[in-house]
N, C-alpha and C positions, 0 to 999 in steps of 0.2 A: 283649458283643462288639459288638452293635452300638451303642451308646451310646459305644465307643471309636471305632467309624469313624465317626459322626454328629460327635465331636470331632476328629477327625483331618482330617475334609471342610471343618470348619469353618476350623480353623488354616488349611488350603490355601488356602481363598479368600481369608482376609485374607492371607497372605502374597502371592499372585498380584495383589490388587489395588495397584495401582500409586501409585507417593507423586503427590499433586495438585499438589505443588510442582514435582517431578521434571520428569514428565508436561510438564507448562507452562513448563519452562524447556527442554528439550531442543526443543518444536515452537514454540515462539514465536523462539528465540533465531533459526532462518534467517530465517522474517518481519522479523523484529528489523535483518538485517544487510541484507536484498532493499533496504528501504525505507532504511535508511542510505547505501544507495549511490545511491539514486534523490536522495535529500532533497540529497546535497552538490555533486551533478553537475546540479541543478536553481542549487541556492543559487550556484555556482562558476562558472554557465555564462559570462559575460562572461570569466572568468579563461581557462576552456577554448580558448572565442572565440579570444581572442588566441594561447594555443598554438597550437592545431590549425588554427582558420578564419580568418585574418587575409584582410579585404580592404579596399579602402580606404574602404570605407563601414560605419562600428560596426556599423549597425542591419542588413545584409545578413550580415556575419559571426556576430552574436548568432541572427538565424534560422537560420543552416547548426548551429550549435552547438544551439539546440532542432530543428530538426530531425532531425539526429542524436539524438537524444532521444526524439523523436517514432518515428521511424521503427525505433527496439528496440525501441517497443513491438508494432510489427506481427507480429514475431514471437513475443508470447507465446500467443494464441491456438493457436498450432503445439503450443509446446512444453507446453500444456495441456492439445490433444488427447494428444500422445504419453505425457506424464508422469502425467495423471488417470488415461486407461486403463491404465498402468502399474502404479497405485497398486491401481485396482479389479480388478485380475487379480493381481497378486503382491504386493501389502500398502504398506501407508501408510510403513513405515518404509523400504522398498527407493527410495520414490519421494521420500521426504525425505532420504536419503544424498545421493545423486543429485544432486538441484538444489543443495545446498551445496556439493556439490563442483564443481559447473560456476560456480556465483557467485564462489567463489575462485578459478577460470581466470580468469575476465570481470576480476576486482578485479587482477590481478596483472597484465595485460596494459595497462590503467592506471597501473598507479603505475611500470614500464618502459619505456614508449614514447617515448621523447623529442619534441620539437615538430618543428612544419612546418620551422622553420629548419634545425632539424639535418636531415630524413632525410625534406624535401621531400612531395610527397603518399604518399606508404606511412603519414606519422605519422595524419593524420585515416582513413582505411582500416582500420590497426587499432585505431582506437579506436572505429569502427564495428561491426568486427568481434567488440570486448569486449561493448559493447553489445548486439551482438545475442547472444552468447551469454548473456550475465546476463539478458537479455529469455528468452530460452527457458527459464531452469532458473527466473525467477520466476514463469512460465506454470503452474508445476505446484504450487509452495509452499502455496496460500492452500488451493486445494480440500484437497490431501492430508493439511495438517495441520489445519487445522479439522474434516477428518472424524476424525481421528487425537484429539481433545481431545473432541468430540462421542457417539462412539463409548464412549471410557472411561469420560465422567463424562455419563452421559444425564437423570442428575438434576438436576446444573447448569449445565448446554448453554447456559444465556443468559448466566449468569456466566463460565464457564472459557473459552465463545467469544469471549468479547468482549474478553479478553488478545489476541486475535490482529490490534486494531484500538488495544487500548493500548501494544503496543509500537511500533504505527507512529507512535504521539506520541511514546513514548522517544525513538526513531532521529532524529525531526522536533526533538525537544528536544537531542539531544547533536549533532546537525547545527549546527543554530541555535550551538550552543556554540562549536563549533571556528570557525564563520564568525566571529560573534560576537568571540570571544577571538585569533585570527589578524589581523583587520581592526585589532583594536587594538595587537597586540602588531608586526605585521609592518607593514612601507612596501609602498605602493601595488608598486612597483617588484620586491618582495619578492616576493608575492603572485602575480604574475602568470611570475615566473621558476620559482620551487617550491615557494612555499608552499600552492598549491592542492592538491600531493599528500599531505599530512597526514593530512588525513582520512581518504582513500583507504587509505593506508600502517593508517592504525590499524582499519579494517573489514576489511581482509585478514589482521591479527593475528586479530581475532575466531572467522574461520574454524574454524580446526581443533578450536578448544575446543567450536563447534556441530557438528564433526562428530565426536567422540570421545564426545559424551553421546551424541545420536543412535544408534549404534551399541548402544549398552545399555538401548535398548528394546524392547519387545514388542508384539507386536498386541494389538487389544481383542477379548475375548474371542466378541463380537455378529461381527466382521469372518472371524474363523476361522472360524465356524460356517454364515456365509451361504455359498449359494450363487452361485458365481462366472458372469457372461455372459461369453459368446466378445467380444463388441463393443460397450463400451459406450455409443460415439459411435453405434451402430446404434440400439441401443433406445433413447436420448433422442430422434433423429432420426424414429426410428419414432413415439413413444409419448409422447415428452414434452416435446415442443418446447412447449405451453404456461406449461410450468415453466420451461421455461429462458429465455425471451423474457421473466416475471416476476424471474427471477433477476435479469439482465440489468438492468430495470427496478427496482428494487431499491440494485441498485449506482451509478447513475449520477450524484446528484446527490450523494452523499458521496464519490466516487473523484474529482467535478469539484474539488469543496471541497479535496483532501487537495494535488490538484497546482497549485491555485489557492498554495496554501501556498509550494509549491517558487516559485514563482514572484515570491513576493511579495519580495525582495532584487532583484532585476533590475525591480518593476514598482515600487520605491521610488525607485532611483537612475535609472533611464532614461527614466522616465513624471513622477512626481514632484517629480524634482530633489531627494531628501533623499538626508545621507548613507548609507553602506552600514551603517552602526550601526544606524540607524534600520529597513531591513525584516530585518536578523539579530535585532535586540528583539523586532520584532512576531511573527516567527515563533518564537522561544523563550519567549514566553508564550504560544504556541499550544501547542507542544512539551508545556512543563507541563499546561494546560489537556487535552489529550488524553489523558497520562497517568494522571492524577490522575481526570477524573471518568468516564473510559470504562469502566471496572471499578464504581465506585462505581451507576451507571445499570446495570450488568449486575446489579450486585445488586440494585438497586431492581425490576427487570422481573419478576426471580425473585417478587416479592411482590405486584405491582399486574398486572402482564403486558407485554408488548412493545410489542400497539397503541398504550395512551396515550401512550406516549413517542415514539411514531415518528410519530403525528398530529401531535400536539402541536409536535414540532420542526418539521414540514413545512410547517407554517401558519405559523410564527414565522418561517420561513425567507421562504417567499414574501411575506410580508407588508410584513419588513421590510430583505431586500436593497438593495432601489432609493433610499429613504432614508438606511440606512447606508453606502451609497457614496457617493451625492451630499453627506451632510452631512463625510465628510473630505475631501471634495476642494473644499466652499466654504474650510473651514477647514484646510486641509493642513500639518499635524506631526506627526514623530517617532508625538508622545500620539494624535493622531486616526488613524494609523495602526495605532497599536496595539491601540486602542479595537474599530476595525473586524475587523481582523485575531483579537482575540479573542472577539468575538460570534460570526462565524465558526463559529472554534473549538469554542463551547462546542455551539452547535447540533448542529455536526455529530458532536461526543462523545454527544450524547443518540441521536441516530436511528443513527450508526455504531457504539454497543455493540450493538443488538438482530438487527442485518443478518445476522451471519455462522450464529448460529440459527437465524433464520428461512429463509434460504439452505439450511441443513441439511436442515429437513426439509423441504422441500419434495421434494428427490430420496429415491428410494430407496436405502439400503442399496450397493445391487448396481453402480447409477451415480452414487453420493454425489461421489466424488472426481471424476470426469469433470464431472460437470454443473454442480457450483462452478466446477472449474476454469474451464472453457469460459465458463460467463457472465462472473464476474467477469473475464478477461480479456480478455474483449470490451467490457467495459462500460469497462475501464480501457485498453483501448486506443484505444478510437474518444473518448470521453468525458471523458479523464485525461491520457495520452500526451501526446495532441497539443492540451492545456489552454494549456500557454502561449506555443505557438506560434499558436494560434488570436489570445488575448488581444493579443500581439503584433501578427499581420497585421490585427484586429479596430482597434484604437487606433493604427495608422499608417492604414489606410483611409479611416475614419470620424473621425480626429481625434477623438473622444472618447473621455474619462479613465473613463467610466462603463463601455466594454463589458464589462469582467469580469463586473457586476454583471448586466448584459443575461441573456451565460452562461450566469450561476448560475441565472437565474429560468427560463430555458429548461429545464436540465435537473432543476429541481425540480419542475417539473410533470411531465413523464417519472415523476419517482417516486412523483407522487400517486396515476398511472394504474395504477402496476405494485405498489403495495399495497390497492388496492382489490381487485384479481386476485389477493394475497395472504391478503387478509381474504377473500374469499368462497372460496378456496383450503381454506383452514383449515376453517373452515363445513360 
């Protein structure tokens, strides 16, 4: 009899244990859509520009359009407090419905809005207003489900994590696509009348098939069992504010990277002078590049560990920014663009698979979801958000092509600080 319930116990748990595929498509696909809608309203902004912000000076209307950009990201820290504590008191899956379904309000109130010309200032207002709502429900995406993949598979936490920084090369790679393949296929003239809503139109399809999976999952079985706090903004605040300022520190100098990305179609044709083919290339071999080696480094860390890889990149990074910007802007083409644009890349694929693990544990259990959410949203607001509105007011200031480069080296040192505090953390 009991040799049958010692069988019966056993069947249950392999049936209860969750498909690895499953799992990683249902929590990645919202990240997947978050960062699709980020990459094409980055890539489009000039297009936007002209809808929404027309004035008669380009480069004032281009900053109201990253501003507007900027300024949705202020609100994800909100919707990170609300949604992480959400997630950590009623479950990861309640708090993943949730944000997908408020990113498909934000995506739809885009691709219906008509421009300035038709419907005067109300058009830029609700597309503010889109913004900030997809700002808020992206607030809570990253903590919730990386605890949600973290949680299930705690054996391979550096590998399955790190899907949740490969699909933002997806999103960055079919981004790149549509700009890409629209710039070629459509007239200037095209483009800025309706063909920027394309994009838009096909991430708001995506929607519902991420929220139809979502729905048919379950908790992990470590997240049932713990013990739930009344406040989880309380006890970080209380108790772990050294972790989360490392958290914070951690995310900075790969969130600067990611939106340095979005940016790079607008720092090709306005800074550069090349055409718009040319930074939709550079960024769709970044797109790949992210794709492709961010998982393959999750699995290498599983074998060797996290640190070398995230020293390693950090050093490569600082060392040789300042050089590979100056040397495509002696020689500036299309090729040295791209060249750049994918070193970039690859760097930030080595140190951006290990992050969302080592983020993990750093919190508890109890505040896992809160306290991802919270830094990284911080890190990616103050640090990412407003990346290319920076580089922007940085290179009309200063007249020089190199501030991106300045940027990157600023906030790479941030990160060297804040894994030092992660490695004696660990210790």
């Amino acid at each position: 009899m009991s040799l049958l319930s010692a069988r019966s116990s056993s069947v249950s748990n392999t049936a209860e244990k969750p498909s690895l595929m499953k799992t990683l498509f249902a929590t990645c696909i919202g990240n997947a859509l978050e960062w699709f809608d980020i990459a094409i309203y980055g890539f489009f902004a000039s297009y936007i520009a002209h809808a929404y912000f027309p004035t008669a000076d380009p480069t004032v209307s281009l900053l109201l359009a990253f501003g507007s950009f900027g300024v949705s990201f202020l609100i994800r820290p909100l919707g990170a407090i609300v949604l992480g504590a959400y997630a950590d008191k009623h479950g990861r899956k309640a708090s993943l419905l949730m944000s997908i379904s408020l990113m498909m309000i934000g995506g739809l109130i885009i691709v219906i809005t008509p421009s300035y010309a038709t419907l005067g200032m109300a058009a830029p207002l609700l597309i503010l207003v889109a913004r900030l709502i997809q700002g808020f429900s992206a607030g809570g995406e990253f903590g919730s489900s990386t605890a949600f993949l973290v949680e299930h598979f705690p054996e391979r936490k550096a590998f399955i994590a790190s899907w949740q920084f490969a699909t933002q090369g997806a999103s960055t790679l079919l981004a790149s696509a549509f700009g890409l393949g629209l710039s070629a296929l459509l007239s200037e003239t095209q483009l800025q009348e309706w063909g920027w809503r394309i994009p838009f139109i096909f991430g708001l399809l995506i929607g519902p098939v991420g929220l139809y999976i979502r729905r048919h999952i379950k908790e992990s079985e470590s997240f049932s069992k713990a013990e739930k706090t009344a406040s989880p903004l309380k006890e970080i605040v209380r108790s772990q504010k050294g972790l989360f300022f490392t958290a914070i520190g951690l995310m900075v100098v790969s969130t600067a990277i990611n939106y340095m990305l979005n940016y790079v179609p607008t720092y090709a044709t306005k800074t550069l002078h090349l055409p718009a083919s040319a930074g939709f290339s550079a960024t769709l071999s970044a797109g790949i590049i992210l794709t492709v080696v961010t998982p393959i480094m999750g699995l290498w860390a599983e074998k060797i560990g996290r640190l070398p890889l995230m020293w390693g990149s950090l050093i490569l990074l600082l060392l040789t920014i300042y050089p590979a910007f100056w040397l495509m802007l002696q020689y500036t083409s299309a090729l040295s663009l791209l060249l750049l644009i994918s070193w970039l890349a690859l760097l930030k694929s080595v140190y951006f698979s290990t992050v969302p693990s080592m983020m993990a544990d750093l919190f508890p259990i109890t505040t896992r979801a809160s306290g991802m959410a919270i830094s990284y949203n911080v890190a990616v607001t103050v640090f990412g958000g407003f990346a290319p509105f920076i580089c922007t007011l940085l290179i009309s200031a200063t007249g020089s092509s190199l501030a991106p480069g300045y940027y990157l080296m600023m906030v790479a040192l941030l990160s060297v600080w804040a894994l030092f505090k992660a490695q004696k953390t660990q210790r």
